[in-house]
VMD Tcl script that draws the C-alpha trace (Angstrom):
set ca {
  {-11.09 -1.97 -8.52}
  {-11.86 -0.98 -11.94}
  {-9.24 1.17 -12.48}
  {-6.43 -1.48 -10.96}
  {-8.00 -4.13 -13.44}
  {-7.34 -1.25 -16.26}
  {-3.97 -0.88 -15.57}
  {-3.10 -4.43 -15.31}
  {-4.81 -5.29 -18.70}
  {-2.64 -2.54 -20.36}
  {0.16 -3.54 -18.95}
  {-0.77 -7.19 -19.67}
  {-1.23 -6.34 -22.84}
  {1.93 -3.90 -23.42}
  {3.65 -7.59 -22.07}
  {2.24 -9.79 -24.69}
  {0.01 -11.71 -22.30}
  {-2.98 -11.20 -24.60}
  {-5.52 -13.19 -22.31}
  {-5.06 -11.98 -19.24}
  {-5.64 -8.47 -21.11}
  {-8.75 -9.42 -22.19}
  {-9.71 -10.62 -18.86}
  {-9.26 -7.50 -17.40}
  {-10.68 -5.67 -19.96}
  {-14.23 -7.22 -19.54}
  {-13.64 -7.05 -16.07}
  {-13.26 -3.06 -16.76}
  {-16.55 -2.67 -19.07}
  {-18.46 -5.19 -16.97}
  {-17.92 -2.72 -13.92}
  {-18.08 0.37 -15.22}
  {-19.70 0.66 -19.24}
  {-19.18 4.13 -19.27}
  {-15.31 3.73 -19.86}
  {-14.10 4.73 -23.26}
  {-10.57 4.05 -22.65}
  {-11.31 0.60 -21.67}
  {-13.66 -0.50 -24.66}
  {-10.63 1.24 -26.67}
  {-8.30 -1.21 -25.41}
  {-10.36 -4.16 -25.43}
  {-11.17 -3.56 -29.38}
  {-7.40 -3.70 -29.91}
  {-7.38 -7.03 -28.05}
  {-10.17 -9.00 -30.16}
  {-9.66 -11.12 -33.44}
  {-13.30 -11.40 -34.60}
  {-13.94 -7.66 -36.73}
  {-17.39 -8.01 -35.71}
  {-16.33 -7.80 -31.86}
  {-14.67 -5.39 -32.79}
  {-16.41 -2.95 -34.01}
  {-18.85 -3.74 -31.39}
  {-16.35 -2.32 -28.98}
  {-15.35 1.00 -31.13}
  {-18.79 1.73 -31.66}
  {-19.72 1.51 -27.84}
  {-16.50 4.20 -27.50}
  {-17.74 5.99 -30.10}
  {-20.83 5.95 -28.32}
  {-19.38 7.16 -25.08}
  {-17.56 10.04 -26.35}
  {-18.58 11.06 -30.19}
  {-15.55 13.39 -30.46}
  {-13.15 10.36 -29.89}
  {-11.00 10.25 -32.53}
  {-9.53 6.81 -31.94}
  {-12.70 5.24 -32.42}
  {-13.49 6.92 -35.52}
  {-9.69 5.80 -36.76}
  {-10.76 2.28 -35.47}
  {-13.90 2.22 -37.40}
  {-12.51 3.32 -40.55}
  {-9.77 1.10 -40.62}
  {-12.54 -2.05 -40.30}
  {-14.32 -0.22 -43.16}
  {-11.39 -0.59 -45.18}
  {-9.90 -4.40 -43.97}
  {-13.52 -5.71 -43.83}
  {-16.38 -4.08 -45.56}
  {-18.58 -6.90 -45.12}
  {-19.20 -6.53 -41.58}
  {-20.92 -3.12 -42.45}
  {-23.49 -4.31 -44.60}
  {-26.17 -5.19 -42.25}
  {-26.81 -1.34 -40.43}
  {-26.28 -1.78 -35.99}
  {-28.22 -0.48 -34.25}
  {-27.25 2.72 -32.84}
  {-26.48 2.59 -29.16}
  {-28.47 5.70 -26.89}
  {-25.61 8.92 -26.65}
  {-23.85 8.65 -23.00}
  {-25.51 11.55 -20.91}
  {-22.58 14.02 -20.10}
  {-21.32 13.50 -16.67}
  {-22.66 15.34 -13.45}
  {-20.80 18.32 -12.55}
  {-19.27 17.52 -8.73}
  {-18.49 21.28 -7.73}
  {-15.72 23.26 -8.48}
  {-13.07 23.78 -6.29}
  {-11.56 27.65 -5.65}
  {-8.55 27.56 -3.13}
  {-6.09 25.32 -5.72}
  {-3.14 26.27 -3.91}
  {-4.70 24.96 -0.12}
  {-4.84 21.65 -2.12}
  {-2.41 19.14 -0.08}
  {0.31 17.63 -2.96}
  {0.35 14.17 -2.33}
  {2.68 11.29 -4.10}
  {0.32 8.42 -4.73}
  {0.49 7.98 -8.66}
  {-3.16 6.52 -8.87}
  {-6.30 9.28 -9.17}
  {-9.47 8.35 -8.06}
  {-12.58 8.57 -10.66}
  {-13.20 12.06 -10.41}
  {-17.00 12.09 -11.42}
  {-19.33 9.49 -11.21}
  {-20.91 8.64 -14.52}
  {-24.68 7.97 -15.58}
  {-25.78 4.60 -15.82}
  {-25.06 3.39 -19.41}
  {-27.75 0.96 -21.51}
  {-26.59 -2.12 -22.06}
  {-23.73 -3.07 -24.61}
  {-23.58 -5.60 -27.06}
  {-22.02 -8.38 -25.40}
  {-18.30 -9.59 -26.99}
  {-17.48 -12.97 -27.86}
  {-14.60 -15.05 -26.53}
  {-12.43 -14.55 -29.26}
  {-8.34 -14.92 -28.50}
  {-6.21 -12.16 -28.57}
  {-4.08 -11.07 -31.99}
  {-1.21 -9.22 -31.91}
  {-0.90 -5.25 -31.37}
  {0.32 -2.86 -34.09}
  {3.59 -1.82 -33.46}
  {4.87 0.69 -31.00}
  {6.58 3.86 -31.54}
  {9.73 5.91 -30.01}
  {9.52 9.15 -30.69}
  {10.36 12.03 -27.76}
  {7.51 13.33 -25.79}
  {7.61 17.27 -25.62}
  {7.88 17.74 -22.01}
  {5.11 20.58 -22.53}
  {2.21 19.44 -24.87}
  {-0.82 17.51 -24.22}
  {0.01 13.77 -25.24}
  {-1.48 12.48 -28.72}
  {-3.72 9.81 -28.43}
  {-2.33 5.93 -29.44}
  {-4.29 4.04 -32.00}
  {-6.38 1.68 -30.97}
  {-5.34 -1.13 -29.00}
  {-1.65 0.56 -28.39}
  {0.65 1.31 -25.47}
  {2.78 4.03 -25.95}
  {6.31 3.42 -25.38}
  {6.49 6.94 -24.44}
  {4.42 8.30 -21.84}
  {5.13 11.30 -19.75}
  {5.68 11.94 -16.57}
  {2.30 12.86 -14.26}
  {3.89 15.35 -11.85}
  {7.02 17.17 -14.36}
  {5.55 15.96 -18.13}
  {8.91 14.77 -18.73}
  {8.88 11.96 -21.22}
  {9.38 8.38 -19.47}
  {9.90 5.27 -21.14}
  {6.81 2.68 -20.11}
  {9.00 0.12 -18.54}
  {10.78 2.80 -16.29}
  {9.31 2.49 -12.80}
  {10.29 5.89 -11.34}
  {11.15 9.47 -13.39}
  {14.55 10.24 -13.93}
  {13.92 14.14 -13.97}
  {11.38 14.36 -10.87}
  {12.13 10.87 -8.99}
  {8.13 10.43 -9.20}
  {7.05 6.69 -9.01}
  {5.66 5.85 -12.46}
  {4.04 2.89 -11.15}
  {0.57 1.18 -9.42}
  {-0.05 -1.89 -7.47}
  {-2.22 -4.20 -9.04}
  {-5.36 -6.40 -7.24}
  {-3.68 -8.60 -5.19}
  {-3.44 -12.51 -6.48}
  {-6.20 -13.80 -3.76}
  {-8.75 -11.54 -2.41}
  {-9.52 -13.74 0.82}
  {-8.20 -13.13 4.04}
  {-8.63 -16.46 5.42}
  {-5.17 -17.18 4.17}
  {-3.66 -14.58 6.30}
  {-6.36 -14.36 9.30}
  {-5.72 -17.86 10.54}
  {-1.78 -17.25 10.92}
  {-2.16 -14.47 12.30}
  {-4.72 -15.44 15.04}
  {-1.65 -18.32 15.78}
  {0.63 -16.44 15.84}
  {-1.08 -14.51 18.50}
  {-1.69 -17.44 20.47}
  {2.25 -17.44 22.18}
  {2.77 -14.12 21.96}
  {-0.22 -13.43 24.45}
  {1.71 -16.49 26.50}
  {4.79 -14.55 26.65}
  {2.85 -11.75 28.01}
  {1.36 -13.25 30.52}
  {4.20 -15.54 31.50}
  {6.30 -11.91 31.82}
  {3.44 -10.39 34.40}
  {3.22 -13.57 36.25}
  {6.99 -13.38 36.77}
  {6.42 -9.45 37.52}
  {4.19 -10.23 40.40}
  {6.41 -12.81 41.71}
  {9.36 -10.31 42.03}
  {6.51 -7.96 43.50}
  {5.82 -10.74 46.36}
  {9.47 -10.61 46.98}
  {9.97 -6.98 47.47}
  {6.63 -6.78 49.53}
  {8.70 -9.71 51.96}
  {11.57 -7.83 51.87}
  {10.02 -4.46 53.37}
  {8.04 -7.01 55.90}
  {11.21 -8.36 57.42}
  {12.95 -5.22 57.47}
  {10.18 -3.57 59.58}
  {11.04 -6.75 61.72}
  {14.55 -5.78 62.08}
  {14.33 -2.19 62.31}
  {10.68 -1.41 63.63}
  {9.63 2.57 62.92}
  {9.19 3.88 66.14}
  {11.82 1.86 68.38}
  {14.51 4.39 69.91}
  {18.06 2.09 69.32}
  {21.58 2.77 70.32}
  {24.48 3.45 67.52}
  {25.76 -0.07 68.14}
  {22.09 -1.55 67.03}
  {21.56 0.76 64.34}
  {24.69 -0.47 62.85}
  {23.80 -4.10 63.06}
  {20.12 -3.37 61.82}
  {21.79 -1.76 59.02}
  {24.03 -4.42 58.12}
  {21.31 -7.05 58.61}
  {19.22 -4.70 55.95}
  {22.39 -4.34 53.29}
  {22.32 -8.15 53.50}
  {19.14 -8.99 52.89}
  {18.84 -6.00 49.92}
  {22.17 -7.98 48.52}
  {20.16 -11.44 48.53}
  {16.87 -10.09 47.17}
  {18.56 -7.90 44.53}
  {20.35 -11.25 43.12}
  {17.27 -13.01 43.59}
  {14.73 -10.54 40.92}
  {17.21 -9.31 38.96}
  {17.60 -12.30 36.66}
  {13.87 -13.07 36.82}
  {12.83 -9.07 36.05}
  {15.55 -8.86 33.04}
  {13.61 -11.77 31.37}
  {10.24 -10.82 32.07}
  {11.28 -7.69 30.56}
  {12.45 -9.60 26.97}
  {9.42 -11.94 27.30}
  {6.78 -8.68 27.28}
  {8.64 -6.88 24.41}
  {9.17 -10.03 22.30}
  {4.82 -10.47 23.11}
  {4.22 -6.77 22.10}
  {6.28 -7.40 19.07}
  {4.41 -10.47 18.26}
  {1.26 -8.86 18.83}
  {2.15 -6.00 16.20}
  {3.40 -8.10 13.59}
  {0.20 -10.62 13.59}
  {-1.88 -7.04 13.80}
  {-0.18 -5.76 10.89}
  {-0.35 -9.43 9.04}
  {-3.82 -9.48 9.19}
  {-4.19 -5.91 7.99}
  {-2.43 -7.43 4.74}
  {0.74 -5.24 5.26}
  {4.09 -6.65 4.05}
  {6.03 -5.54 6.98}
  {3.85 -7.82 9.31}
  {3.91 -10.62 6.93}
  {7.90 -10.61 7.31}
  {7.91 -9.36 10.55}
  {5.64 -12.80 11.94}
  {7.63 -15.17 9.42}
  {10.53 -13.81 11.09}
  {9.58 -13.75 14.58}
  {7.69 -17.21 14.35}
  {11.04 -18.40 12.45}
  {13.08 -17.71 15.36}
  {10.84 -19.66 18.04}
  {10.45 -22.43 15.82}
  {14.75 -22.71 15.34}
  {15.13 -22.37 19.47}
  {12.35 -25.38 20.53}
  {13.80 -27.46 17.86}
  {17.45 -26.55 19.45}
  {15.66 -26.92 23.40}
  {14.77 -30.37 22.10}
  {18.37 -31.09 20.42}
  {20.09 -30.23 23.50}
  {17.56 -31.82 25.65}
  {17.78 -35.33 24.23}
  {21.54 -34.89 24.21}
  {21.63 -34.53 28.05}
  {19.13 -37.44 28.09}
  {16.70 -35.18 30.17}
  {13.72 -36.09 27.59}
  {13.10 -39.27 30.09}
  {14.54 -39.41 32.91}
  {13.68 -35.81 35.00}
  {16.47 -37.39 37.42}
  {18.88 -35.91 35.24}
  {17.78 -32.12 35.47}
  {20.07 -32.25 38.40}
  {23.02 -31.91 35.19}
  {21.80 -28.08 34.51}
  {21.37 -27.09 38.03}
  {25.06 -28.18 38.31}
  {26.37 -26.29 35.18}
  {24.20 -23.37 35.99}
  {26.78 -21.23 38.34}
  {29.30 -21.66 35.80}
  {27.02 -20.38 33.06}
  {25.79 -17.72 35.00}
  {29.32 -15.42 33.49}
  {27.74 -15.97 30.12}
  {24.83 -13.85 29.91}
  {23.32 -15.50 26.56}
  {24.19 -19.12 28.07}
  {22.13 -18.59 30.73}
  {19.13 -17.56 29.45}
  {19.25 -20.49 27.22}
  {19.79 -22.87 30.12}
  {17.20 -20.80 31.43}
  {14.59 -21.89 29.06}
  {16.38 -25.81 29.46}
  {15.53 -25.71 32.94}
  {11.50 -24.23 32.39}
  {11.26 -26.76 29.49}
  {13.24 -29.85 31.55}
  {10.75 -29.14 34.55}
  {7.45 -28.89 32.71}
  {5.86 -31.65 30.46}
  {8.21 -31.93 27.94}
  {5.02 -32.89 25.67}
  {4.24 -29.15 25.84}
  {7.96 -28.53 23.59}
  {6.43 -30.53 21.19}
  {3.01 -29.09 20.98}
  {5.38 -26.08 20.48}
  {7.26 -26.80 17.70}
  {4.19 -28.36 15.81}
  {2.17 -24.85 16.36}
  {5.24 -22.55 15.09}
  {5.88 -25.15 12.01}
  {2.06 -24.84 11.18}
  {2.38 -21.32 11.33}
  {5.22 -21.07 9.50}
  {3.47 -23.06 7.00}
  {0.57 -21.20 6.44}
  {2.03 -18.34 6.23}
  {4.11 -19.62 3.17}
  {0.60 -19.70 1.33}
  {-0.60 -16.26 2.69}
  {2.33 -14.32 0.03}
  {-0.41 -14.57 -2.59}
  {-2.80 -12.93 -0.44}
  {-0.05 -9.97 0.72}
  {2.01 -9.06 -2.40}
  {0.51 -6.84 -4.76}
  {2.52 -6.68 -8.70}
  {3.63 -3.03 -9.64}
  {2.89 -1.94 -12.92}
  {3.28 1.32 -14.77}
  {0.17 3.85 -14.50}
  {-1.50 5.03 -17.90}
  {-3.35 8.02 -18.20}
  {-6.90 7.73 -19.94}
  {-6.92 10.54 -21.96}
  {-10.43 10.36 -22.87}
  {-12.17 13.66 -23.84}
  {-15.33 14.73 -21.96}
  {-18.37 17.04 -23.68}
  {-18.09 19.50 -20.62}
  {-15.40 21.55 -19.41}
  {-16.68 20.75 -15.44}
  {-15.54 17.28 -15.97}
  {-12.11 17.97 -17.31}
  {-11.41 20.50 -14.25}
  {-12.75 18.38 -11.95}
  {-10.60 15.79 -12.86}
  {-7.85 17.76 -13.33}
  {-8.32 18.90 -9.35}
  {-7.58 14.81 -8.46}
  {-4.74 14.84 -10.12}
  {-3.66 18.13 -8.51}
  {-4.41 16.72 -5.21}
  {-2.12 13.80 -5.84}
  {0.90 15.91 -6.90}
  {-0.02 14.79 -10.55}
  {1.01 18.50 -11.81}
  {1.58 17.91 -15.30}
  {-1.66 15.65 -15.72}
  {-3.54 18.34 -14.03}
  {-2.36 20.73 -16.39}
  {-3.78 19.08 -19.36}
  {-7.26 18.62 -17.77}
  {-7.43 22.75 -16.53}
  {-6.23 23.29 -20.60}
  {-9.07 21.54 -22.26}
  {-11.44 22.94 -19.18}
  {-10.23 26.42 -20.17}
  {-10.83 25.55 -23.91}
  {-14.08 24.35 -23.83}
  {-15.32 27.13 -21.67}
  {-12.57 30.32 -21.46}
  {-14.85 32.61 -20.00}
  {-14.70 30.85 -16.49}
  {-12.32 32.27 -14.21}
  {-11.77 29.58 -11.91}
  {-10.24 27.58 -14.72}
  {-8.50 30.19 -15.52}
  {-6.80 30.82 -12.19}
  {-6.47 26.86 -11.62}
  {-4.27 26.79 -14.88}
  {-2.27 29.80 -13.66}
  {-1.13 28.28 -10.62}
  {-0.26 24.97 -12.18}
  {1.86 26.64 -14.57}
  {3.19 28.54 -11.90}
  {3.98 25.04 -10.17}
  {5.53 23.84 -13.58}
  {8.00 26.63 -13.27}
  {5.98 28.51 -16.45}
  {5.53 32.48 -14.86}
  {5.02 33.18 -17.93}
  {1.98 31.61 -18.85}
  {0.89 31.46 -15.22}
  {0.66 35.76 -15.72}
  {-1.16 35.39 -18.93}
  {-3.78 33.52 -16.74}
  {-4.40 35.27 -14.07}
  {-4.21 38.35 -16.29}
  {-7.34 36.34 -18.44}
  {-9.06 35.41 -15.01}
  {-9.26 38.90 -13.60}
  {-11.03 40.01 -17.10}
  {-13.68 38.02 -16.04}
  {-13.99 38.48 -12.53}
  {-12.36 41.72 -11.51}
  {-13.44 41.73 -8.06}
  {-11.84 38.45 -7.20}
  {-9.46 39.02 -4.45}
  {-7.94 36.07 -4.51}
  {-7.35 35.79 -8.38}
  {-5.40 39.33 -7.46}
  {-2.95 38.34 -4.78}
  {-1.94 35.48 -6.63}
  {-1.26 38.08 -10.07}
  {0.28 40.57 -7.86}
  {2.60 37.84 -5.75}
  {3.66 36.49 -9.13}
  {4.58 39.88 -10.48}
  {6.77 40.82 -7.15}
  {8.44 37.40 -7.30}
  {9.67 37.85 -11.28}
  {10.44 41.52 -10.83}
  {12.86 40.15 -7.79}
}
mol new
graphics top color blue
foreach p $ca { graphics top sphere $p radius 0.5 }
foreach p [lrange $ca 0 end-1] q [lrange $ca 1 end] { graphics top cylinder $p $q radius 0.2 }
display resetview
């Protein structure tokens, strides 16, 4: 959650909605104190210097190489000196995070799509921070344009900035921040934020409806199925009547027991047919309901349209039943259901007629209260489900990378390994670099950076790694198959 609520307050802040940025912010440093990035951000955001350098300091704090907060802190020295006459106390330095494990087989890794990395490590608990005021929002410094190279680690944005020019996660290619999707790798640039209600109520109790007549379709499809089995099971009694197993006949008898049979196959076959083809459309449209109110209450956006949709449709054909109903006066007097049994033969040619004067007939036969109850259940539904959006949809917004700097090289390849696993190539790269340059003598950083540069179309480099790995671990087979498949592929 924290990470959603970071991304929405930069982008809430990149927007000019100032206090909803803020809102997230705290949200950000209330959850999780240990973020630099976030107490970065949220400096930017305040008006009151004091609050401010409240924030940079807890950065500063956090990660005592940062050089954002340092720029943040000087800049208050300079604009107001006053608030650094009285000394603050120093917070406790952040212990460095745990080291998770390192992982060996990179190139088993599964590339996935999904923009968003997980926390890679789980920080220490952090003491308390001095707690911010609820000063508004001023405005941000202004942004700038310049190109991206395609191929160097980003430079950190002051404090309190968006970039305007981020790159790309998977290809590095520079991407403007309100581009949704990269015009060099088709990668989606964005994230969904929290979602506008967190309670499922909203969406449960439409959904649980909703089930309601599509388990009455269902059952109104295998009572019909049954029927047409008592049918059949008549049927084979009366032709074992007719033409009993083990009686010897003449040719002449056989030929009337056979016609006799054709007949009563004929009658039967008219009889089911029209009964089986609707069960048949009454079980599907219940499976389908029975999906879509599934998938509603799971929050997905295909079962929210999907039950709007097939709750729409019910809702338009009992208000039409009723229409035509009170047209043919058959909403009083049941004397006058004798009009549709009279027009039925002739809409029997029209396949979609008669299933509608299908449903007249079920509807003019039982309590026509129960049409009602109907249409009142499929309008509340309806209904509902018009407040349940808020609970469904989910606002994109563009995903920025917190560049943060970490004291040990285990939490930069770690890291780097999430973003690996989520096809995040180019962000991966920059992790394995500062892994390798805060500790070059370890091989599996160096091997890990080969074959991302290999996977950024950079042989090159990739060679120079492996080369650098096998220094250090000669014996490594797999650091040597990777060298020597590298070699045969550029000497091809």
């Amino acid at each position: 959650m924290s990470t959603e609520a970071f991304q929405a307050g930069v982008a809430a802040l990149k927007s000019g909605n100032k206090a909803l940025a803020r809102e997230h912010l705290m949200k950000v440093v209330e959850q999780d104190e240990t973020n630099e990035q976030a107490w970065l951000y949220l400096a930017g955001a305040l008006e009151d210097p004091a609050e401010m350098r409240i924030s940079l300091e807890n950065a500063l704090h956090i990660n005592p190489q940062s050089k954002r907060a340092q720029q943040g802190l000087e800049w208050l020295r300079k604009q107001h000196p006053a608030i650094f006459v009285e000394p603050t106390p120093a917070l406790p330095a952040a212990t460095a995070p745990a080291y998770t494990g390192a992982t060996v087989a990179l190139a088993d890794l599964p590339l996935a799509d999904n923009p968003l990395p997980d926390q890679p490590i789980t920080p220490t608990p952090f003491p308390a921070t001095q707690p911010l005021g609820q000063a508004s929002l001023p405005a941000t410094q202004p942004l700038g344009n310049g190109p991206l190279p395609a191929t160097q680690p980003l430079a950190p944005p002051a404090v309190g900035e968006v970039p305007d020019v981020l790159p790309c996660p998977r290809c590095g290619a520079p991407t403007r921040y309100v581009e949704q999707r990269c015009r060099k790798c088709g990668m989606n640039l964005t994230i969904k934020t929290e979602r506008q209600t967190q309670s499922k109520i909203p969406i449960l109790i439409p959904g649980l409806l909703s089930l309601l007549p599509a388990l009455l379709w269902i059952f109104l499809a295998g009572n019909i199925f049954v029927r047409a089995f008592e049918e059949y099971s008549d049927f084979q009694a009366q032709v074992r009547v007719i033409a009993p197993m083990n009686k010897i006949v003449s040719e002449e008898e056989k030929k009337i027991q056979d016609e006799k049979i054709a007949e009563l196959e004929e009658v039967l076959f008219d009889f089911i047919t029209p009964p089986l083809n609707i069960a048949v459309s009454l079980l599907l449209i219940g499976i389908f309901g029975i999906i879509m109110a599934i998938a509603l209450m799971r929050r997905k956006k295909y079962g929210f349209w999907g039950t709007l949709i097939y709750n729409g449709i019910f809702l338009f054909i009992f208000i039409a039943l009723i229409v035509t109903l009170k047209r043919l006066e058959l909403l009083d007097e049941e004397s006058s259901q004798q009009t549709l049994l009279d027009i039925l033969p002739w809409a029997m040619e029209n396949p979609i007629l008669a299933t509608y004067l299908i449903f007249l007939l079920a509807w003019a036969y039982i309590n026509i209260n129960l049409l009602f109850i109907a249409v009142g259940l499929y309008t509340l539904i309806v209904l509902m489900l018009g407040f349940a959006w808020r609970t469904i949809s989910q606002k994109a917004v563009r995903f920025v990378p917190q560049f943060e700097e970490l004291a040990e090289a285990d939490g930069h390849f770690n890291r780097g390994v999430v973003y690996q696993k989520r096809g995040m190539w180019y962000l991966s790269m920059l992790e394995w670099e500062r892994a390798v340059k805060l500790n070059p003598r370890d091989s599996t950083y160096r091997h890990a950076l080969g074959l991302i540069y290999e996977q950024l179309k950079r042989p090159a480099d990739a060679l120079q790694q492996f080369e650098q790995a096998l220094t250090e671990d000669p014996n490594n087979l797999r650091i040597s198959q990777d060298r020597d498949r590298l070699v045969q592929t550029l000497q091809a």
